[in-house]
N, C-alpha and C positions, 0 to 999 in steps of 0.2 A: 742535675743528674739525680735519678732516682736507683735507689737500690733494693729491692726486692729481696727478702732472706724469708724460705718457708722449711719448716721444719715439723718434719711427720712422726710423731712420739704418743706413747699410748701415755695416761694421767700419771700413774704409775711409774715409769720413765721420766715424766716431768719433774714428779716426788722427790724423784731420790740425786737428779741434777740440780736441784734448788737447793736440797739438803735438808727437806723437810720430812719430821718424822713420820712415821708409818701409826698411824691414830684409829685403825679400823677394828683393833681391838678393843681399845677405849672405847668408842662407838658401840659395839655391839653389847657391851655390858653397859653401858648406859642404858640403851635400847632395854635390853633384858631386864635391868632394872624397873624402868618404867612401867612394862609389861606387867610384873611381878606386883606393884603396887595398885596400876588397873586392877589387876585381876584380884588384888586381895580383898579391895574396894577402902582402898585407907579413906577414911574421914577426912577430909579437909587439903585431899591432896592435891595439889597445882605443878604438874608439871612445867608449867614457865621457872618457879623457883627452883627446880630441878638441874634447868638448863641454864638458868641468868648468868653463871660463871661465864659460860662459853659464849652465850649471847655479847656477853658486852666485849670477852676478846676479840670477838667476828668484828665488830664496828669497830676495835680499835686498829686491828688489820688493815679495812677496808678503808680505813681515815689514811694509812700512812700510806696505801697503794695511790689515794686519791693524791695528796701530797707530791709524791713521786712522779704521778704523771702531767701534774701540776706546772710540776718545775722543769720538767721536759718540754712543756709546751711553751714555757714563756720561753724558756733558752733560744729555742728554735725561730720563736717569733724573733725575738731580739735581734738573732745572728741573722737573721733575712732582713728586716728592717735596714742594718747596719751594712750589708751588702749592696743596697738600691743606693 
């Protein structure tokens, strides 16, 4: 039996069903920050170190998303294996 569930939500809708925060303010002063430091022309400036905080949360996110559907997948295999 297959079940099919589709659900039509704009990102924003997504957001705030997951209960994740609203970050687009952070973001644009980041951004503006950046900009501000372009333009001043700082010496030595690396916007990678700017963002490395954030950089390494993303990969710690997308580790535990990979995890997650990881273990969904084995479940699944298992529970089919064990049905034949």
């Amino acid at each position: 039996m297959k079940v099919n569930i589709s659900i039509d939500m704009t990102p924003e809708e997504f957001r705030k069903l997951m209960g994740w925060p609203d970050v687009q303010e952070l973001n644009n002063e980041i951004i503006e920050k950046m900009r501000e430091q372009m333009a001043a022309g700082a010496e030595g400036y690396d916007p990678l170190s700017l963002m490395q905080p954030y950089i390494n949360q993303s990969f710690e996110s997308m580790g535990g998303f990979q995890k997650i559907m990881t273990n969904m997948m084995e479940n699944y295999w298992s529970t089919n294996k064990k049905e034949e």
